[in-house]
C-alpha positions, 0 to 999 in steps of 0.5 A: 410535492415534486419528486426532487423535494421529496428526495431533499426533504428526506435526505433532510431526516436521514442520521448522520452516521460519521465520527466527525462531520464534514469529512467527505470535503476534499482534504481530510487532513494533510496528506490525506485527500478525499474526493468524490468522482461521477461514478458512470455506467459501463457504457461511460454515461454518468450515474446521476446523484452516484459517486466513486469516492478517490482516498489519495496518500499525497505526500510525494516528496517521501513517496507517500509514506504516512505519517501518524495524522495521515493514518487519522485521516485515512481512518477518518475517511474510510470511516466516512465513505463507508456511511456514503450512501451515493458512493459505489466503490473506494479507489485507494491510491498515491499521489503522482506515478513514483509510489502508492505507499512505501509504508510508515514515515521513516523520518518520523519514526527514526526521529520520534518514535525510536527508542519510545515503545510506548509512542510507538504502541500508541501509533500502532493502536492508529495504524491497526485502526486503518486497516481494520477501517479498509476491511471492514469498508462497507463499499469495494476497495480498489488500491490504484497502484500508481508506483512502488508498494513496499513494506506497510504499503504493501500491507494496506494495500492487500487490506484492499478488495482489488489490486489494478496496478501500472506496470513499472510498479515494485511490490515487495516487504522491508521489515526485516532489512530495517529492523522490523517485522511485516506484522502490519498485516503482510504476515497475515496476508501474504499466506492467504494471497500467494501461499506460504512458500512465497509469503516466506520469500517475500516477507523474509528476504525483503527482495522486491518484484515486478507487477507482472510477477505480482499478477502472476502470484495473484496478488494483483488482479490485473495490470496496464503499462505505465511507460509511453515511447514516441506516443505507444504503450510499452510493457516494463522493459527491465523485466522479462514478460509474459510473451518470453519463455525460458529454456523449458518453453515456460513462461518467465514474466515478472523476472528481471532482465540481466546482461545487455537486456537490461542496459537496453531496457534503462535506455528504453526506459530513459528515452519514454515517459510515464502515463497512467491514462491506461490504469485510470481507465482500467479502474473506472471499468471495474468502479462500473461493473461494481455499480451494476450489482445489488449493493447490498449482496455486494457488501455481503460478498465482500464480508464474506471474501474478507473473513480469511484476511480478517480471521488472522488479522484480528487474531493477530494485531494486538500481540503484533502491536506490542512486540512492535512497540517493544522492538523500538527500543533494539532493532527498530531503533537501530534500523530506522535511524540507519534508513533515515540518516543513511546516504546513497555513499554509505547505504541505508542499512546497518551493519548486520554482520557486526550486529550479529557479532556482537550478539553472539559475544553477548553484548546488549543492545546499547546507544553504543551499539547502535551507533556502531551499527549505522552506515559509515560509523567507524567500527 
């Protein structure tokens, strides 16, 4: 017997280990795609019979939030790339160069899932599934950050091993700003990863920050520019990078630029165009340096690495779960409408000083309060 037909003939009696078959076949479902790449040694020759297996969030028309089937499908797929015995390592990332992920699908949830906590805890019950799957991925995760991670974006994509981002991408929670709470996971995250302090500023005020500012916190472990101008690679020209320093001689990367820097660094901006040729390349030369390791001291490795995320992420999830589900009946309800049925006039969020107002006089959370609360309702 050939070495070949050995190969086959055992491969023949090897159990099949998925929930469901076949999922390692190109679309797992809409807006889920799964693809198995050539994995390559360091030097760039192919690892014959050996893969890099790519889950893509393709819903770009709503910077590809997922919608309760996506989370299935991710589900299904981290599920089934872990059982891959030719896979080296998982890149997790979004279609086109806007978005990874800007977390769940507002339109579903204002449209569906407002003010019916027991869907929602359903959905929910999906969503901790999927980042259980990422963290408990038998393989190395890396998140491509190919565009914005906001919100439960951001939780999936600390769920993940390593972080390699282009540099336009905006980091960054919205819980609180649209009725609800970062306890996907940012909450449990974001002290392990940047500290408490900085956890507090991100997950409370909600204010989004560069890359360059994301590797500096550590949440990321390396970046590349995403901007070509006349054919050249420029770093992000809306905010100030590592080459400036402040008034004390410290560096300052990762701020924005204010005045006249910034009215320059739009048209700079304007005048380039976006190519992740750089970001690819950076991550196929980490997809090869995990290929040259012991797989499965790696997968010890990672368990281990992963126990301060898991610990609170475990301890967490299920009361997180239900105050989620409830808090669709009050100011989730409120906030994913406003987002949802807001406009770039009337803005996206509602009235929080009304709202406030409102509850100092004692008033319940009603259809009519809610109503009052949306952008441009007449008060």
């Amino acid at each position: 017997m050939t070495a070949e037909a050995a190969t086959q003939s055992a491969s023949t009696m090897l159990n099949d280990h998925n929930l469901v078959p076949d999922v390692a076949r190109q679309q797992v479902t809409d807006g889920i795609v799964l693809e198995k790449r050539p994995a390559r040694r360091p030097d760039g020759s192919p690892a014959a019979g050996l893969y890099n297996a790519w889950i893509t969030l393709d819903n770009p028309r709503q910077f590809n939030s997922y919608t309760t089937d996506m989370v299935k499908g991710a589900i299904l797929a981290f599920r089934a790339i872990s059982n891959a015995r030719d896979v080296n390592a998982v890149v997790f990332t979004g279609t086109g160069d806007k978005s990874f992920c800007t977390g769940g699908n507002t339109k579903e949830y204002a449209e569906y899932y407002a003010g019916r906590p027991l869907e929602y805890r359903q959905y929910m019950r999906l969503f901790n599934d999927m980042v259980s799957a990422i963290l408990g991925c038998d393989k190395p995760v890396i998140c491509r950050v190919n565009g914005m991670r906001i919100g439960g974006g951001q939780e999936i994509g600390m769920a993940c091993d390593f972080s390699i981002a282009q540099d336009l991408a905006r980091f960054g929670q919205a819980g609180p700003k649209h009725g609800s709470a970062p306890i996907g996971g940012s909450t449990d995250f974001l002290p392990v990863m940047i500290g408490c302090e900085q956890a507090m500023v991100s997950g409370v005020l909600c204010e989004p920050f560069s890359a360059h500012k994301a590797l500096r916190l550590g949440i990321v472990m390396d970046i590349v520019p995403g901007l070509k101008v006349d054919g050249e690679y420029v770093a992000n020209p809306l905010v100030v990078t590592d080459a400036m320093v402040d008034d004390w001689g410290r560096p300052c990367h990762g701020e924005p630029k204010i005045g006249d820097d910034l009215a320059e660094g739009k048209a700079l901006l304007a005048k380039g165009s976006v190519d992740l040729s750089l970001l690819d390349e950076k991550v196929e030369v980490l997809c090869a340096k995990l290929l040259e390791t012991f797989p499965d001291c790696t997968s010890k490795t990672l368990e281990e690495l992963r126990k301060p995320k898991l610990e609170s992420w475990n301890r967490n999830k299920e009361n997180s779960r239900a105050w989620l589900a409830l808090n669709m009946v009050t100011e989730a309800r409120a906030g994913f409408r406003a987002f949802n049925e807001g406009t770039k006039e009337t803005g996206r969020e509602i009235d929080f000083v009304a709202l406030r107002q409102a509850l100092a006089n004692g008033e319940g959370w009603t259809r009519e309060l809610t109503e009052r609360l949306m952008p441009g309702a007449d008060k």
